[in-house]
PAZAPA-4460 file (N, C-alpha, C; in steps of 0.05 Angstrom, whole numbers, plus 32768, in hexadecimal, padded with zeros to 4 digits):
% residues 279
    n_x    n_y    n_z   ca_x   ca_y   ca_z    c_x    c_y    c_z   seq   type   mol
   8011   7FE8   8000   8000   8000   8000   8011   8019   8000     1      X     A
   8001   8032   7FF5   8015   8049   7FF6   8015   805B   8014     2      X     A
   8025   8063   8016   8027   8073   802E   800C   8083   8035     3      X     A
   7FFF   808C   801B   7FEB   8099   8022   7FCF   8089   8026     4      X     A
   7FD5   807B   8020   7FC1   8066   802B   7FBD   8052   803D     5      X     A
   7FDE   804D   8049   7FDF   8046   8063   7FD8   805B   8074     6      X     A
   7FE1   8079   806D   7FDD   8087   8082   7FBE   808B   8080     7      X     A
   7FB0   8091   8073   7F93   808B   8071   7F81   807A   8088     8      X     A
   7F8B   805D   8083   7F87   804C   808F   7F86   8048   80AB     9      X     A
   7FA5   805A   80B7   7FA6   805D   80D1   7F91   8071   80DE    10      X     A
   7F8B   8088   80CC   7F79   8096   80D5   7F5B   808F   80D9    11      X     A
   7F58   807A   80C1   7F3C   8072   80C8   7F3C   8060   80E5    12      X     A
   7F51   8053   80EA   7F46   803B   8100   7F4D   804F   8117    13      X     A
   7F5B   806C   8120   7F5D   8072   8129   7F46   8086   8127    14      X     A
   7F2F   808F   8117   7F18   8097   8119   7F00   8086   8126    15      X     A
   7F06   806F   8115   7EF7   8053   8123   7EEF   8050   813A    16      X     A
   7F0B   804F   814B   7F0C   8046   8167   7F06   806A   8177    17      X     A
   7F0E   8082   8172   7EF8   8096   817B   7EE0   8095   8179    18      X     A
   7ED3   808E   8164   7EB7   8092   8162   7EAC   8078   8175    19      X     A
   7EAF   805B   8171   7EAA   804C   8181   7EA8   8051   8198    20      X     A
   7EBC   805F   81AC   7EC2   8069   81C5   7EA7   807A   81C8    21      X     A
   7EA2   808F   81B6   7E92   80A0   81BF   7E72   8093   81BD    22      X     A
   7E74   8084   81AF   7E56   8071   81AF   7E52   806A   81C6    23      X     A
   7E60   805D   81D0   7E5F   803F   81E4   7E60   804F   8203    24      X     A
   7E7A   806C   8202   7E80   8075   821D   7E65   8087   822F    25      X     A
   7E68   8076   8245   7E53   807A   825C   7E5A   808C   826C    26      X     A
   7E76   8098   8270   7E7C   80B2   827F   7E82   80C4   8264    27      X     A
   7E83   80DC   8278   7E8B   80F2   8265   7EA8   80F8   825C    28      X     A
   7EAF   8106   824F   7ECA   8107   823F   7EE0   811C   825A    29      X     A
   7EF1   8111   825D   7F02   811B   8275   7F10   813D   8265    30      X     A
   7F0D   814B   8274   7F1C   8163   8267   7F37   8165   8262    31      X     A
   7F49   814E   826E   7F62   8145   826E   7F5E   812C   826E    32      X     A
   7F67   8118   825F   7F5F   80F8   825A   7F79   80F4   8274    33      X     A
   7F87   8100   827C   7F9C   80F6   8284   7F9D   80F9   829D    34      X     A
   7F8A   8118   82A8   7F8E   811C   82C5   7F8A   810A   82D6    35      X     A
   7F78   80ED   82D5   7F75   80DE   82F0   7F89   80C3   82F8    36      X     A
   7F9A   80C4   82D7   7FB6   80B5   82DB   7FCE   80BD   82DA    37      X     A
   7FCE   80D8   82D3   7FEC   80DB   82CB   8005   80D4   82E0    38      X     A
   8000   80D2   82F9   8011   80CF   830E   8018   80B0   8303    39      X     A
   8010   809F   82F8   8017   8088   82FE   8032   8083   82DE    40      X     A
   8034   809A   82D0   804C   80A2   82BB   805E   80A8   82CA    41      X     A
   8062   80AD   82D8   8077   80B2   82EA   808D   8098   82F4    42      X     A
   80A8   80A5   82ED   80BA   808E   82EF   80D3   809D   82F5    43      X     A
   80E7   808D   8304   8100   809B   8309   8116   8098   82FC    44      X     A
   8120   80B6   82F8   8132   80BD   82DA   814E   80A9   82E3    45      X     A
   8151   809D   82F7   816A   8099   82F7   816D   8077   82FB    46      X     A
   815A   8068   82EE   8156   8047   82F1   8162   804A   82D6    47      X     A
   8174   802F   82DB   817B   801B   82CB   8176   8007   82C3    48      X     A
   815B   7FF9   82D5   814D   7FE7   82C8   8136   7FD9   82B0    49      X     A
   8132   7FF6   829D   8129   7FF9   828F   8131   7FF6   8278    50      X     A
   812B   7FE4   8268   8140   7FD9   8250   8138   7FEA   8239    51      X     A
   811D   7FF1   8238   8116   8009   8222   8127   8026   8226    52      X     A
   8126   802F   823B   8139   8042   8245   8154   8048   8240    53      X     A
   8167   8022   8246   8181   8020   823F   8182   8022   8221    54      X     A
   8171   801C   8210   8173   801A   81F2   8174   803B   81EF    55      X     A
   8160   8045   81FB   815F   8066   81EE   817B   8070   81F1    56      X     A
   818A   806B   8204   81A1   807B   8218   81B7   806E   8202    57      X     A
   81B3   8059   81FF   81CB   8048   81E3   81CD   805B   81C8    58      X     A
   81B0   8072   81C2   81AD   8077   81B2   81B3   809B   81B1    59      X     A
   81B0   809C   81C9   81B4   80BD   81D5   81D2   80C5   81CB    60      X     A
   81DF   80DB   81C6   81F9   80E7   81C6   81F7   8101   81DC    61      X     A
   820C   8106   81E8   8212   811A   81FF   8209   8136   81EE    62      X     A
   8215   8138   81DA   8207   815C   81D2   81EB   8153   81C5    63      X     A
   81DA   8141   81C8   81BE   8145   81AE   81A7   814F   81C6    64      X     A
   81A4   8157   81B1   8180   8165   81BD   816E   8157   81B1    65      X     A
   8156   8141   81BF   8147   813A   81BC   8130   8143   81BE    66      X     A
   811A   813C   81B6   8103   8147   81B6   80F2   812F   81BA    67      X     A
   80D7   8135   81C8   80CF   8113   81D9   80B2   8124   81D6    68      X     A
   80A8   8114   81C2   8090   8123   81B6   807C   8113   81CA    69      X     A
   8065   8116   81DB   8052   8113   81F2   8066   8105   8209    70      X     A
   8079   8118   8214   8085   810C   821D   8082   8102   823C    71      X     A
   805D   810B   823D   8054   8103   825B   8060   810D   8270    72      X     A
   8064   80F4   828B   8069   80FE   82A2   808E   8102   829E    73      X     A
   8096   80FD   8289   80B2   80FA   828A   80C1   80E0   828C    74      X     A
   80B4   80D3   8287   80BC   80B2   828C   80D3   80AD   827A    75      X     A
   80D4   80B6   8264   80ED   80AF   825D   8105   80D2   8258    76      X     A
   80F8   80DC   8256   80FF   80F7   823F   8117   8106   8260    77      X     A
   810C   8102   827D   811E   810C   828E   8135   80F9   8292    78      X     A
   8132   80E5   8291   8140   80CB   8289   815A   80D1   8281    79      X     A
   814C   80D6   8261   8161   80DA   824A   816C   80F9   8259    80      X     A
   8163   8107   8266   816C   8122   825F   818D   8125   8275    81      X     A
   818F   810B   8279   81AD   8102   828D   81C4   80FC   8270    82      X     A
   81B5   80F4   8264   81C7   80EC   8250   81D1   8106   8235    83      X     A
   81BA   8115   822F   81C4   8120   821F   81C0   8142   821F    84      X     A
   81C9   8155   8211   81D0   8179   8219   81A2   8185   821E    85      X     A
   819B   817F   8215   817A   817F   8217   816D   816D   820A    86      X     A
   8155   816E   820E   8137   8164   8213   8123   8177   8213    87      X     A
   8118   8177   81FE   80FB   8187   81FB   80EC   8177   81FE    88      X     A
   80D7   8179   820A   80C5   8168   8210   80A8   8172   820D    89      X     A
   808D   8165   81F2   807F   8176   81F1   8063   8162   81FE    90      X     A
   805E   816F   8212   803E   816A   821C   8029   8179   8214    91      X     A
   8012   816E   8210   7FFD   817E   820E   7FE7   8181   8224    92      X     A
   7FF2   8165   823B   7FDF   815F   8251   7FE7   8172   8268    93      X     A
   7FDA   817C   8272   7FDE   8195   8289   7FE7   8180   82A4    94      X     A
   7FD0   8168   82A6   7FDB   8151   82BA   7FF9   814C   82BA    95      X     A
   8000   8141   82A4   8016   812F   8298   8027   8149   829F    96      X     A
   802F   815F   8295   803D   8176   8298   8043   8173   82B5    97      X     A
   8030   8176   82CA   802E   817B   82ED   803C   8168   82EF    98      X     A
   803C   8153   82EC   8045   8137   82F6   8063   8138   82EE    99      X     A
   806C   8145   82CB   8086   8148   82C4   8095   8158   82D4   100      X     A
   8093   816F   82DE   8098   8184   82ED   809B   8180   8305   101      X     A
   8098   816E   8314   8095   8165   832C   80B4   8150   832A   102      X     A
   80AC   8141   831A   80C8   812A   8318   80D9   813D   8312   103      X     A
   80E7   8149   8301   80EE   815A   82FB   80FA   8173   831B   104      X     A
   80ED   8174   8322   80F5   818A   833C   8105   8179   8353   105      X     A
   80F1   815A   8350   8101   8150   8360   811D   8144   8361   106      X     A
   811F   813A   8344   8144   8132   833F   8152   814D   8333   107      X     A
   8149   8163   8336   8159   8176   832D   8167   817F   8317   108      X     A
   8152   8175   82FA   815A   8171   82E1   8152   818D   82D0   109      X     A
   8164   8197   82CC   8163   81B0   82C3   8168   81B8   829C   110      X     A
   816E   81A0   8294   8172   81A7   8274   815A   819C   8261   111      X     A
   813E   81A6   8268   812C   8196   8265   811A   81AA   825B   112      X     A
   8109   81B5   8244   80FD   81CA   823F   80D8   81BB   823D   113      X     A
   80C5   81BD   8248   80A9   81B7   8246   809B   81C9   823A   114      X     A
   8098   81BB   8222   807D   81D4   8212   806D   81BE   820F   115      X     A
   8051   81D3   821A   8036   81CE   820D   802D   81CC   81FA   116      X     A
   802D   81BF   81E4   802E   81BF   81CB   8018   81A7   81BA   117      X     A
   8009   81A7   81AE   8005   818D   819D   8009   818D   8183   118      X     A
   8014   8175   817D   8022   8165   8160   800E   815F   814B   119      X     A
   800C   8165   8139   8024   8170   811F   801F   818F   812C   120      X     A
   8036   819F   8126   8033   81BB   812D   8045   81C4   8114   121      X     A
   803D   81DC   8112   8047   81EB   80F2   805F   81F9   80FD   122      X     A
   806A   81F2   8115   8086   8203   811F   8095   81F4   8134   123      X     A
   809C   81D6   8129   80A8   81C2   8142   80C6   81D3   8145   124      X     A
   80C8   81C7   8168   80E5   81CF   8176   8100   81B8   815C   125      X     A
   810E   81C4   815D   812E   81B6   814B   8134   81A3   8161   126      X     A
   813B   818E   8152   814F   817F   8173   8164   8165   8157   127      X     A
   8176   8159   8166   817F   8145   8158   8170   812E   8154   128      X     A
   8161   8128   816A   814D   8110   8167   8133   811A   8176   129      X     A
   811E   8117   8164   8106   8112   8168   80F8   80F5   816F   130      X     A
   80EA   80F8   8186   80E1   80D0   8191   80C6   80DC   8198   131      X     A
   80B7   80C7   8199   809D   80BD   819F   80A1   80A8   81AF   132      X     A
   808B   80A3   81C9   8093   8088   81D8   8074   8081   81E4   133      X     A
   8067   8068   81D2   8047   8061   81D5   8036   807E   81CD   134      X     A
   8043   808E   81BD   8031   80A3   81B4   802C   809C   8193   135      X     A
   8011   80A7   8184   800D   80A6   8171   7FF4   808F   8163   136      X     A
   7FF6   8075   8177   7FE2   8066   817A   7FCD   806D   816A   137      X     A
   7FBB   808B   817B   7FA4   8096   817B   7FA3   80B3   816A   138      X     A
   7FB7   80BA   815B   7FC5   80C9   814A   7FBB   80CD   8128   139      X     A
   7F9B   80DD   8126   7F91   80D7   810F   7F9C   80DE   80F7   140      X     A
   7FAD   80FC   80FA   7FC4   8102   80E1   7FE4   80FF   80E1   141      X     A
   7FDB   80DE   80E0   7FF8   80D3   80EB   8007   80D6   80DC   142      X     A
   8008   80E0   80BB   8020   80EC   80B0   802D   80FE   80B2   143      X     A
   8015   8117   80BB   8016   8130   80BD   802C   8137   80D8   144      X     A
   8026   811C   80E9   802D   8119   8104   8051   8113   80FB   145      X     A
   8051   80F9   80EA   806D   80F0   80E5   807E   810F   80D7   146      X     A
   8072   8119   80C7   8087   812F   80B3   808C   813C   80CA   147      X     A
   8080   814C   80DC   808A   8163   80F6   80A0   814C   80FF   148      X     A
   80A1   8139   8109   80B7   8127   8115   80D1   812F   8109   149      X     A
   80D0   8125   80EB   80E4   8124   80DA   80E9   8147   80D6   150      X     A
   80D3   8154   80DA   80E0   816D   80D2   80EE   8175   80EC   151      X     A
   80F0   8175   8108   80F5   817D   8120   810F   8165   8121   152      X     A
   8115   8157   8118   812C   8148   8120   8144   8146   810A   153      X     A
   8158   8150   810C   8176   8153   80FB   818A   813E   80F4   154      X     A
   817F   811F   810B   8193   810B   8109   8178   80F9   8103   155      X     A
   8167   80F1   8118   8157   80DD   8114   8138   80DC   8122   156      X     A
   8125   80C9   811E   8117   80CB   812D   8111   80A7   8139   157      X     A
   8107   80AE   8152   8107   8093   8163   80E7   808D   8169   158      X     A
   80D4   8078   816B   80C0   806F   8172   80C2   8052   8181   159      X     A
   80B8   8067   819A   80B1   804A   81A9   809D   8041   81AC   160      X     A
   808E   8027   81A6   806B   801A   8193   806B   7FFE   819D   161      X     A
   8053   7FF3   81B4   8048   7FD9   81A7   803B   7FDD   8196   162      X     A
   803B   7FB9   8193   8032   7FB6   8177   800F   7FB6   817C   163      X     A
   7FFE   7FBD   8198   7FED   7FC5   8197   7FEF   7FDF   81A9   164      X     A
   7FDB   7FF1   81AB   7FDC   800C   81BB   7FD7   7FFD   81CE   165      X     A
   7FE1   8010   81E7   7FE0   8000   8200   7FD1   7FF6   8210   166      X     A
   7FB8   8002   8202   7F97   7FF7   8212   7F90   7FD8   8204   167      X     A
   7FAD   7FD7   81EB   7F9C   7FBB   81E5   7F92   7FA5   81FE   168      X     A
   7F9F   7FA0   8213   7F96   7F90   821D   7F70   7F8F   822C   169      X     A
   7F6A   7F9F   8223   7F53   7FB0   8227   7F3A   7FA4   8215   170      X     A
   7F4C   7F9C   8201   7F3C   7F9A   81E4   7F2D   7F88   81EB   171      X     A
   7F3E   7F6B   81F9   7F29   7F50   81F8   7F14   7F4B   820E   172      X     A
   7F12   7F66   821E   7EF8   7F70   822A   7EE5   7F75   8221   173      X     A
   7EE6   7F8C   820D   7ECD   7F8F   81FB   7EB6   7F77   81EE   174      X     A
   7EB7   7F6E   81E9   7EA3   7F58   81DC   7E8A   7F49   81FE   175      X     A
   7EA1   7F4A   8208   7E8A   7F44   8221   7E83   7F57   8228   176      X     A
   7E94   7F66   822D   7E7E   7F85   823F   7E70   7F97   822E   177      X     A
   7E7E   7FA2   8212   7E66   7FAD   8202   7E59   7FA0   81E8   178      X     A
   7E58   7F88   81E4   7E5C   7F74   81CB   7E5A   7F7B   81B6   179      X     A
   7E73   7F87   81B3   7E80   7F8D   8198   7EA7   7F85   819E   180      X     A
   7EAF   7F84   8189   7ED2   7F89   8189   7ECE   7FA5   8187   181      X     A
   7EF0   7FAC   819C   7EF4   7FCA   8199   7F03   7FCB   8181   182      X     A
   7F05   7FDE   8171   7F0C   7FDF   8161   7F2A   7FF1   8161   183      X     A
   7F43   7FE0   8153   7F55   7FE4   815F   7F66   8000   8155   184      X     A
   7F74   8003   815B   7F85   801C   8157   7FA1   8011   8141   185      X     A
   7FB1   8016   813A   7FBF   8019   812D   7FDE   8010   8145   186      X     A
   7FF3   7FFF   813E   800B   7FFF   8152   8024   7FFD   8144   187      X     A
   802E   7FEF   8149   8056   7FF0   8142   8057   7FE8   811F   188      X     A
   804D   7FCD   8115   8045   7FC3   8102   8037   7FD4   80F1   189      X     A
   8020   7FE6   80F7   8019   7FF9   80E7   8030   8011   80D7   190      X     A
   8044   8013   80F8   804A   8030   80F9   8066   802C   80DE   191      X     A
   8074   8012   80DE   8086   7FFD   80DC   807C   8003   80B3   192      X     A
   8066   7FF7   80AF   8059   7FFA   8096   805D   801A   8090   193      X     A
   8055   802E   8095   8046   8047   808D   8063   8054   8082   194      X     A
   8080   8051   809E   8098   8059   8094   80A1   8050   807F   195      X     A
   80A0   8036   807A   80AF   802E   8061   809F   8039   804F   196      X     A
   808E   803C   804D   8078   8043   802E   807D   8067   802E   197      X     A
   8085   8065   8043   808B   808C   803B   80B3   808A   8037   198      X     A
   80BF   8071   8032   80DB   8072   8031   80E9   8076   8039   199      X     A
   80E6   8071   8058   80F5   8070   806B   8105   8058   8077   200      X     A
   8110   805B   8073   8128   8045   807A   8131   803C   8095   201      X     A
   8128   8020   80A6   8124   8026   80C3   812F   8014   80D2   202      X     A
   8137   8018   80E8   814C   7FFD   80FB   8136   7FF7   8110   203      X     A
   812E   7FDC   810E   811B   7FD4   812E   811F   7FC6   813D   204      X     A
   811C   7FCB   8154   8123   7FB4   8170   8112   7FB0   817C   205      X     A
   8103   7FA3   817E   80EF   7F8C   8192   80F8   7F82   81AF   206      X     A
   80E7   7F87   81B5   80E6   7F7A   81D6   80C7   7F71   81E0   207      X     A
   80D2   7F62   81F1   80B3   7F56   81FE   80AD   7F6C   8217   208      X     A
   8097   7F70   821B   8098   7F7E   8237   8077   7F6A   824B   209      X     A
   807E   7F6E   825F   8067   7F5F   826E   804B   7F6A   826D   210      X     A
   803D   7F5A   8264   8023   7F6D   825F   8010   7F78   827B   211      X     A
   8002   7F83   827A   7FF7   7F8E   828B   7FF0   7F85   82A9   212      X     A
   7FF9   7F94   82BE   7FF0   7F81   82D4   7FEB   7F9B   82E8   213      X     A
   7FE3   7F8F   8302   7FCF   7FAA   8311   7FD5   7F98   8338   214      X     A
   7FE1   7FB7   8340   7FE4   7FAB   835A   7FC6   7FA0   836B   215      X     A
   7FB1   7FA3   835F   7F9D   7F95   836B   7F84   7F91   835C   216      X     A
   7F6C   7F86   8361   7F58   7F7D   834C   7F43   7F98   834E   217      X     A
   7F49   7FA6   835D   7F3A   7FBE   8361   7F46   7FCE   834A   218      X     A
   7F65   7FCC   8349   7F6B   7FE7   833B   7F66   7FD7   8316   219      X     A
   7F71   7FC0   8318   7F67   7FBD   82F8   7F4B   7FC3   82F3   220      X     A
   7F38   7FB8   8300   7F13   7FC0   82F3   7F1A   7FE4   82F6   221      X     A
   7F29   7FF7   8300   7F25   800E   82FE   7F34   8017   82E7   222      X     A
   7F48   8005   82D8   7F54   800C   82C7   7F3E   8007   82AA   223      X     A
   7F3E   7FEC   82AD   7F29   7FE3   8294   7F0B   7FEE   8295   224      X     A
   7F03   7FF8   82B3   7EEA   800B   82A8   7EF0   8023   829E   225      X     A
   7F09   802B   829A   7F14   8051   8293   7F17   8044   8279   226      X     A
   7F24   8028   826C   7F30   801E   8258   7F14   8023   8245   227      X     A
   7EFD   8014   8251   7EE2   800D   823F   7ED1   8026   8242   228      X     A
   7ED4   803E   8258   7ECB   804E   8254   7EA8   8046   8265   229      X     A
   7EAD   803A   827A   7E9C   8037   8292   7E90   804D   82A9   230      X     A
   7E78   804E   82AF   7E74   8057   82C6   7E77   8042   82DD   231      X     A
   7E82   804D   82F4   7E8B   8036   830B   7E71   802B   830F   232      X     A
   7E56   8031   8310   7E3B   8021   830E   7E2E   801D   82F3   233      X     A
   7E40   8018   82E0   7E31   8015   82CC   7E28   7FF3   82CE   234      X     A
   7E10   7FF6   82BF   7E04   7FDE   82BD   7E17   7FC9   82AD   235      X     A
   7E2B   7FC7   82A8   7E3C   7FB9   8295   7E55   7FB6   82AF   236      X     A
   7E5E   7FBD   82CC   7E67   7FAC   82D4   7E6E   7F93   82D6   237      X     A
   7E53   7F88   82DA   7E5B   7F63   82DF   7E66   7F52   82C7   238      X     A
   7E60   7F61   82AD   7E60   7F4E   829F   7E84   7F58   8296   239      X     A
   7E9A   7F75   82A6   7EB0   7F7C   82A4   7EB8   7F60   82B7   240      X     A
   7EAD   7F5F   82CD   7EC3   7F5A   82E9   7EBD   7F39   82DE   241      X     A
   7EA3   7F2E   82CD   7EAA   7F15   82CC   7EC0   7F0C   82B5   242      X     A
   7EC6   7F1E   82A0   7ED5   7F23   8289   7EF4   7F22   829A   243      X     A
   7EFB   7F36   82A6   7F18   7F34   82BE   7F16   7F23   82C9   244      X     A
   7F08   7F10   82D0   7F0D   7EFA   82DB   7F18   7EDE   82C9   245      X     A
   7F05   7EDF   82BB   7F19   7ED0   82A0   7F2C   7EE1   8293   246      X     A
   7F3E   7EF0   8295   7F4F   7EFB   828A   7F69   7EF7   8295   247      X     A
   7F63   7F05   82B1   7F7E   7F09   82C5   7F8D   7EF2   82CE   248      X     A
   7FA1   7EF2   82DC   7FA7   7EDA   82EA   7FBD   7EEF   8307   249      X     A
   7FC6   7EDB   830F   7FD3   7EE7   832A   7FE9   7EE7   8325   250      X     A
   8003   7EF6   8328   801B   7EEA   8321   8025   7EE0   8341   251      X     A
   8046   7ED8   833A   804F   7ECE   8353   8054   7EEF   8368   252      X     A
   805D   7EFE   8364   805C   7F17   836F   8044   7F27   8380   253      X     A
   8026   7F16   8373   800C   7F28   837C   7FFB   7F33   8374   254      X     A
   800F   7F37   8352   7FF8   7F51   833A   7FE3   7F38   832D   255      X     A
   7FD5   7F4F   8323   7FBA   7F47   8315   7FC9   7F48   82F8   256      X     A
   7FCE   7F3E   82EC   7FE0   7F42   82CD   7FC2   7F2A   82BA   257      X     A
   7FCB   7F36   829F   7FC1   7F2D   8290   7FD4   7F1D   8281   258      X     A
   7FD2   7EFF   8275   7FE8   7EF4   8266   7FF5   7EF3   8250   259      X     A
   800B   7EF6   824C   801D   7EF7   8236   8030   7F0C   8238   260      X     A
   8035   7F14   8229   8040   7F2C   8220   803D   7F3C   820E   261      X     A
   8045   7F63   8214   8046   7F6B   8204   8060   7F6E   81E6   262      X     A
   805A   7F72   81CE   8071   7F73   81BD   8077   7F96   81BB   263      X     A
   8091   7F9A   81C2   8099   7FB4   81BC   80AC   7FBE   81AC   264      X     A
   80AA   7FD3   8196   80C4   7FD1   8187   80D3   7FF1   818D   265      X     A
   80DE   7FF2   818D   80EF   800F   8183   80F8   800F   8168   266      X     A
   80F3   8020   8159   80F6   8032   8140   80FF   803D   813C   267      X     A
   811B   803F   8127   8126   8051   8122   8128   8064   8107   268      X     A
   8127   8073   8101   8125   807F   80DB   8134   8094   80DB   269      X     A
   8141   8098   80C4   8157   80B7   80C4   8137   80CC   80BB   270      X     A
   813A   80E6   80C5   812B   80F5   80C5   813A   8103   80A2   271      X     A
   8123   810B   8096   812B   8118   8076   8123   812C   8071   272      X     A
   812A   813A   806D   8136   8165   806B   811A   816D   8050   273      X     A
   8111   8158   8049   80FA   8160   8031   80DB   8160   803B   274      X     A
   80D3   8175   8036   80AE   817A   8043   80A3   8162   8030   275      X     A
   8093   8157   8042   807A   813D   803C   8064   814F   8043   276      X     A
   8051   813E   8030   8033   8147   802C   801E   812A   8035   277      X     A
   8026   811B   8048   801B   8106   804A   8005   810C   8060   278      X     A
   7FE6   8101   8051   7FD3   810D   806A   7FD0   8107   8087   279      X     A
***
């Protein structure tokens, strides 16, 4: 397929799964999707146990300026900002921002610039590398989205993507609780397709990551009713909590996890100095 028709494509299933949402959803639309979780983006800039992290830092140079397009609570973007001369970091979530700014004050990371901003913008910040990390999923002018990348980045740009958006595990709820399939979003494999057909030339690394798990059975049904778009009394409870029950399992630790794993890749493409018109 041609680029413009993959990118097409992405937009429709990412119209799809909006409109579906707005059919089906029993609360009202949050004025910040992000204010009643953002605290839980929060991570500390200075672990080493994060193997997605060590890959970025493999990839970092001491003078580049990155740019960490939704870069949330800072989970990775303060991270990196040990490793290399700045970090622009663009949020659009006022939550996500509070929560950045906070980590941020507390390890004392000062080469870090936060703009309020949303993507594609007709005036992106310059940096050496431009990254995305689980952003773009839900991203309806996702070419429009990719050319600002490539135009804001001088060496390269980086995406970090499962191969489903991260609510997939969400997905095989739907059919019992609202009976229908949710209809899915676009992930790594899509994103994987759309570059090459626009001629981009790309390096990928895969990893497994553990799929979803919840320090208790309270907090998963509060995740998957925000996931399906539940009122906490909606009449469609029982037929959630009997759905999590065939889903979940216990691990040896305590969590409520769902089984398997997730597939994750990182993406790499040289960013190209020529304006695209891709919708």
């Amino acid at each position: 397929m041609s680029a413009d028709a993959l990118a097409q494509a992405w937009a429709d299933a990412v119209r799809g799964n909006r409109e579906q949402a707005e059919r089906l959803r029993e609360r009202a639309a949050d004025g910040d999707h992000y204010a009643p979780i953002a605290s839980v983006f929060r991570a500390d800039p200075n672990r080493r146990d994060d193997a997605t992290l060590n890959a970025l830092r493999e990839i970092a140079q001491p003078d580049d300026v990155w740019i960490d397009v939704g870069a949330g609570a800072g989970r990775f973007t303060l991270a990196l900002a040990r490793s290399v001369q700045e970090v622009i970091a663009i949020e659009p979530s006022a939550a996500m921002r509070a929560e950045f700014e906070a980590v941020r004050a507390e390890h004392r990371i000062e080469n870090v610039r936060l703009l309020d901003q949303r993507w594609p913008t007709a005036n992106p910040p310059r940096g050496d590398v431009a990254m995305i990390s689980h952003v773009g999923y839900d991203i309806e002018p996702i070419g429009a989205f990719l050319d600002t990348m490539e135009q804001a980045a001088r060496r390269e740009c980086v995406a970090v993507m499962f191969e489903s958006a991260p609510g997939g595990l969400f997905h095989e709820l739907w059919p019992a609780v609202h009976g229908e399939a949710q209809v899915a979003l676009p992930g790594l494999t899509s994103l994987i397709a759309l570059l090459e057909a626009r001629g981009a030339e790309i390096s990928l690394h895969r990893s497994q990551e553990r799929a979803w798990s919840f320090a208790s059975r309270e907090d998963a049904e509060a995740a998957a009713r925000r996931r399906l778009w539940l009122d906490a009394d909606s009449p469609k409870i029982s037929a959630l909590r009997a759905a999590l029950d065939d889903l979940l399992t216990t691990t040896e630790d305590g969590l409520f996890a769902a089984p398997g794993a997730m597939t994750q890749g990182i993406v790499r493409w040289r960013a190209r100095p020529q304006e695209r018109t891709t919708p």
